[in-house]
C-alpha positions as CSV (number, residue, x, y, z in Angstrom):
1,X,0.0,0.0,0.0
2,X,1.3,3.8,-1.0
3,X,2.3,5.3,2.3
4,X,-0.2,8.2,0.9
5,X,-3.2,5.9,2.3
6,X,-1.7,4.6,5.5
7,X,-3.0,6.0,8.6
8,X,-0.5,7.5,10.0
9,X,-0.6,9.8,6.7
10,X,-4.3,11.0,7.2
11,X,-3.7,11.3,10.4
12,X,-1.2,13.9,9.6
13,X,-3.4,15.7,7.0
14,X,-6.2,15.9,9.8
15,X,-4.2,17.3,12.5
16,X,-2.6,20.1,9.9
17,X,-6.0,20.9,8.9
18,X,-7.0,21.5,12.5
19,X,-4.0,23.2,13.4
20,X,-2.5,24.7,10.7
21,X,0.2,26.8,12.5
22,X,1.8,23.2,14.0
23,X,4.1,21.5,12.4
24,X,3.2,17.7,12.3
25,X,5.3,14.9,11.0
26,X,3.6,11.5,11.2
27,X,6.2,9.1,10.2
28,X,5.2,4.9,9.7
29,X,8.2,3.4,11.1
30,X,6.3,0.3,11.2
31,X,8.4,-3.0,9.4
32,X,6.5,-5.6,7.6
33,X,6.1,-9.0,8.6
34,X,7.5,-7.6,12.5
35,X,5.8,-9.1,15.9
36,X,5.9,-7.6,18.8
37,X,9.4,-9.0,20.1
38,X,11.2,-7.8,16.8
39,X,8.9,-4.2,16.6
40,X,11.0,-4.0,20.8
41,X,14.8,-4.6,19.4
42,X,13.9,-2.5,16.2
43,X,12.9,0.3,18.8
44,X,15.9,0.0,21.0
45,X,18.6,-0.9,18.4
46,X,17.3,2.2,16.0
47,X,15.0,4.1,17.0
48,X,15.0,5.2,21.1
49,X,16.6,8.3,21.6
50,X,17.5,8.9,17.8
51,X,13.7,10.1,16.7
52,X,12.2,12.4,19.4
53,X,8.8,11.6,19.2
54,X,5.8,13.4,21.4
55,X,3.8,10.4,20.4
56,X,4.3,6.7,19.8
57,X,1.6,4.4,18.3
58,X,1.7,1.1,19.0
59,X,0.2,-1.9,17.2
60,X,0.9,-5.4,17.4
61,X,-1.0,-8.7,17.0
62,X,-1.5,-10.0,13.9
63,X,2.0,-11.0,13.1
64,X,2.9,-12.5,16.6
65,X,0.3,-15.2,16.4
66,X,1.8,-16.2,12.6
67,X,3.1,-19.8,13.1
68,X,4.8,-19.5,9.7
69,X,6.4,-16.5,9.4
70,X,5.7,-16.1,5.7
71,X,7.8,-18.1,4.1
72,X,9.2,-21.0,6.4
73,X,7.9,-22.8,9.6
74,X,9.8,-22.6,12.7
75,X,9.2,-24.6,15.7
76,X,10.8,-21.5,17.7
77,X,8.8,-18.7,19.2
78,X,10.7,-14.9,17.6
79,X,12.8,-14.6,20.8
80,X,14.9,-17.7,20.0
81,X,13.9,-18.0,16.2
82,X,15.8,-14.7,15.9
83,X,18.0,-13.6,18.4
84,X,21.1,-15.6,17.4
85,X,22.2,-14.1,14.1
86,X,21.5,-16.2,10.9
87,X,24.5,-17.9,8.7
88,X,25.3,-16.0,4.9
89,X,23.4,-18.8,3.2
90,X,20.1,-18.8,5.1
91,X,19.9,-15.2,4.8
92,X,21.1,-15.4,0.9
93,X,18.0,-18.2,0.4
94,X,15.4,-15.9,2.4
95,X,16.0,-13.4,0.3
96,X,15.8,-15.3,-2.5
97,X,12.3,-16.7,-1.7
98,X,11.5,-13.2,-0.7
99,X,12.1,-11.2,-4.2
100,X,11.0,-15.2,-5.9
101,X,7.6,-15.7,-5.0
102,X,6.8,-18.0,-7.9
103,X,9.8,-20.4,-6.1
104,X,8.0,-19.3,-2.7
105,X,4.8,-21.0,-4.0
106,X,6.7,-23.6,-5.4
107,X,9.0,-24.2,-2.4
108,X,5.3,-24.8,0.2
109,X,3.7,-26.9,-2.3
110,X,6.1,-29.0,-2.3
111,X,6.6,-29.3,1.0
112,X,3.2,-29.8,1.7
113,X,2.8,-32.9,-0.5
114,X,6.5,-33.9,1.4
115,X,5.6,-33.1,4.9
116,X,1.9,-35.3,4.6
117,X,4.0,-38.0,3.0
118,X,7.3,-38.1,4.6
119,X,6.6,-35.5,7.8
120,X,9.8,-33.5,7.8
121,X,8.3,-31.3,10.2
122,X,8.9,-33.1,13.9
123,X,7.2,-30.6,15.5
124,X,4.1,-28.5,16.1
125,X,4.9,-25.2,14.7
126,X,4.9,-22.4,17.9
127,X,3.1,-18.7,17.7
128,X,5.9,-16.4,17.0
129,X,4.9,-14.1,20.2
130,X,3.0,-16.1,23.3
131,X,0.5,-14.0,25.6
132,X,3.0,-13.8,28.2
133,X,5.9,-12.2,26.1
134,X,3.6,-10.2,23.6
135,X,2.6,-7.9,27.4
136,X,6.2,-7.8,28.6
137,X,7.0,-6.8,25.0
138,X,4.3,-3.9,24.8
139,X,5.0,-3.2,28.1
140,X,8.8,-2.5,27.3
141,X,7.8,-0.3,24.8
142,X,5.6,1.3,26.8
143,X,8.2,2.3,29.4
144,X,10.6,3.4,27.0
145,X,8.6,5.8,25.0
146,X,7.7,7.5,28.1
147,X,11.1,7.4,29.0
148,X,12.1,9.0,26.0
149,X,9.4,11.8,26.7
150,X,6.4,10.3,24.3
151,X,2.7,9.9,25.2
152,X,1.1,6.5,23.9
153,X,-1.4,5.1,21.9
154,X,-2.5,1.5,22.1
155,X,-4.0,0.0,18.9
156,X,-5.8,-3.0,18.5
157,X,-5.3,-5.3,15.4
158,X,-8.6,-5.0,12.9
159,X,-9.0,-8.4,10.7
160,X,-12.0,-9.6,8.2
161,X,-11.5,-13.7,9.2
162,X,-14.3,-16.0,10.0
163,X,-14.9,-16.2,13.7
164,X,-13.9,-18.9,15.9
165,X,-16.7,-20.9,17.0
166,X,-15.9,-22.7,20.5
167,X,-18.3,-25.3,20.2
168,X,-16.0,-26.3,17.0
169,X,-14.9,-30.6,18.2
170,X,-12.3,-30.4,15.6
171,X,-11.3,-27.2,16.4
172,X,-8.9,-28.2,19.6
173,X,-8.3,-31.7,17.9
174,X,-6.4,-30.6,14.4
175,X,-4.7,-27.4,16.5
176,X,-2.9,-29.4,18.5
177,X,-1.9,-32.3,17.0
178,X,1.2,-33.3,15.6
179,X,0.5,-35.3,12.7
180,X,3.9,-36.7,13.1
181,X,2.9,-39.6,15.5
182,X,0.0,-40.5,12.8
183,X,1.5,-43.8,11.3
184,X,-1.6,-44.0,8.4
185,X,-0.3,-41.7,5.4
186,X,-4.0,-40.9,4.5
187,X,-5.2,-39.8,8.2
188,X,-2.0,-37.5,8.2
189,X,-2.4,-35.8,5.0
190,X,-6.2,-35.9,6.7
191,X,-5.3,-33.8,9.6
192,X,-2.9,-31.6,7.8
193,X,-5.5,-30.5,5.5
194,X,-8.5,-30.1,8.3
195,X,-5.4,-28.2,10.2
196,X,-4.9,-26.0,7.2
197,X,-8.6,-24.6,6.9
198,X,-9.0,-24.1,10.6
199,X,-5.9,-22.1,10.3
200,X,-8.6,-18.6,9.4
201,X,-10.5,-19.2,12.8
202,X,-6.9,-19.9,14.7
203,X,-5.6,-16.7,13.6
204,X,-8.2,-14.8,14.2
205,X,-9.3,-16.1,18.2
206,X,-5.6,-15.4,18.4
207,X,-5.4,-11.9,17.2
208,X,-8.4,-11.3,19.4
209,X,-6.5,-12.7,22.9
210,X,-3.7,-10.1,22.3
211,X,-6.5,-7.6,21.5
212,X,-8.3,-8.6,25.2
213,X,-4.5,-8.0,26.3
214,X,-3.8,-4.7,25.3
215,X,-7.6,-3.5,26.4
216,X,-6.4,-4.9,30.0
217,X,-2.9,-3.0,29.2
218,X,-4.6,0.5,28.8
219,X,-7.0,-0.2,31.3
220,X,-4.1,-0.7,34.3
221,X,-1.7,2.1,32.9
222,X,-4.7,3.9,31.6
223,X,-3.2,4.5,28.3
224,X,-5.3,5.8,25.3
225,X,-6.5,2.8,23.7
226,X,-8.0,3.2,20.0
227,X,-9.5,-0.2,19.5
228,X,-9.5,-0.9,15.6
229,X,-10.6,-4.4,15.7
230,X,-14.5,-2.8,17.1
231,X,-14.4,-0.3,14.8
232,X,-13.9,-1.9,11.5
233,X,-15.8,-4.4,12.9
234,X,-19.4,-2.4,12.9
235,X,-19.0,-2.1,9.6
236,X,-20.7,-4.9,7.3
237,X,-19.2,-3.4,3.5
238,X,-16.2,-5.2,2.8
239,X,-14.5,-1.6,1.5
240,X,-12.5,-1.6,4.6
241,X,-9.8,-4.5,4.2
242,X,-8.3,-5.4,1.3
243,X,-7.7,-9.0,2.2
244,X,-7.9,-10.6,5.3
245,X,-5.7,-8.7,7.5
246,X,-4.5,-5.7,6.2
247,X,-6.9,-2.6,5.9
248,X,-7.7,-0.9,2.6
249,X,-7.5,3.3,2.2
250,X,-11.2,3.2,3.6
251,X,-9.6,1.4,6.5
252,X,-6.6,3.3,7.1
253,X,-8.6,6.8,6.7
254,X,-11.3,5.1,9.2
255,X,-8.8,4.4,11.9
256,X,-6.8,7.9,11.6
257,X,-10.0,9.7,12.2
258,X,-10.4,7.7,15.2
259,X,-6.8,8.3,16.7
260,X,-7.4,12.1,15.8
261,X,-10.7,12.1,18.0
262,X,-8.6,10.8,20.8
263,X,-5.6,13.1,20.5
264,X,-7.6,16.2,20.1
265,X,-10.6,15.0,22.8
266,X,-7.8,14.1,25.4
267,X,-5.4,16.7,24.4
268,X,-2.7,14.2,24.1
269,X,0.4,16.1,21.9
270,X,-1.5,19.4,20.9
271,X,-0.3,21.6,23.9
272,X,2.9,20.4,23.4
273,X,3.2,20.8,20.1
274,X,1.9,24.6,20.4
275,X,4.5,25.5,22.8
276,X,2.0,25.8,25.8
């Protein structure tokens, strides 16, 4: 998406149309594809104490509950998956797949058809980010941005998935079992395919556990909390998202107007900002 329909751009044009004597500079320093343990060390290794921010939005979820990271399966949750650094070749191959996504689509079908046959995978894939470390992780960037001066805004992760239905039998079956130990070819590939099309509801009760998390976050620290995944959520056109996770221009504009309500309702940054 053109950075010209992100958020944090409307959000710029709407507080220099209120204020059009301030200075605003909203800038998306947001990485793709980061969870909340990688958005932390991006913060501390380059950003904290180099940008001097009066406000810092934060919003995490949907990648931290990814089990496959894109484009391989790790049985490793981010904070061991990434903190030792990665050998030439492995990064040289990533990148590969990366700019490649014809071999990227090659590369899982393959080993889709190889893992139900063979099972090369000996272990249940693990959410990048648990519960646990996805609040020490927002909380760390909590402290620090105040530290560094900044107020905060918590933001909740919108998505357009099916819902997860708890009364689901095979819901808890196929999500936690490793097909591995299944010694009959046919019932593995079975529950690697039933595994595969629960993934949607997975993903989404997921995102919405972190959500619950960062409501109880701003709710203790009383911290602004602009709660996307509500918002988009009362509306029924499917304008907002352009595909399952990420939000279209309709989306983005939607959620800026809603961050501008709460920076101008609670004054968050606009005293500051106008030197009083």
């Amino acid at each position: 998406m053109e950075n010209s329909n992100t958020y944090s751009s409307f959000l710029q044009k709407l507080l220099e149309k209120k204020y059009p004597d301030t200075d605003f500079n909203a800038i998306n320093v947001g990485q793709i594809g980061f969870s909340s343990w990688q958005g932390l060390e991006f913060y501390k290794k380059y950003l904290l104490g180099k940008i001097n921010a009066d406000m810092v939005i934060i919003a995490y979820g949907v990648n931290d509950v990814d089990k496959f990271r894109f484009f391989y399966t790790s049985t490793l949750p981010d904070k061991d998956e990434f903190s030792k650094p990665k050998e030439n070749w492995q990064i040289s191959l990533q990148n590969i797949l990366i700019r490649f996504n014809s071999i990227n689509l090659l590369s899982r079908t393959i080993f889709k058809y190889a893992d139900g046959l063979m099972c090369l995978q000996k272990n249940i894939p693990v959410r990048r980010v648990d519960d646990n470390d996805f609040v020490a992780n927002i909380d760390e960037i909590i402290r620090l941005s105040k530290l560094n001066g900044s107020e905060v805004i918590l933001l909740t992760s919108p998505y357009n998935l099916p819902t997860y239905n708890i009364k689901d039998p095979d819901y808890e079956k196929y999500q936690n079992t490793d097909y591995c130990y299944e010694k009959n070819i046919n019932e593995r590939k079975k529950i690697i395919e039933k595994d595969r099309q629960l993934e949607p509801k997975r993903i989404a009760k997921d995102i919405n556990i972190l959500n619950n998390l960062l409501r109880n976050i701003s709710k203790r620290d009383n911290i602004t909390l602009v709660d996307a995944e509500k918002i988009l959520n009362t509306f029924k056109e499917n304008n907002m998202f352009i595909d399952p996770i990420h939000m279209s221009k309709a989306g983005n504009e939607k959620i800026a107007q809603n961050i501008f309500s709460a920076i101008t309702e609670k004054s968050l940054i606009i005293n500051k900002n106008m030197g009083n």
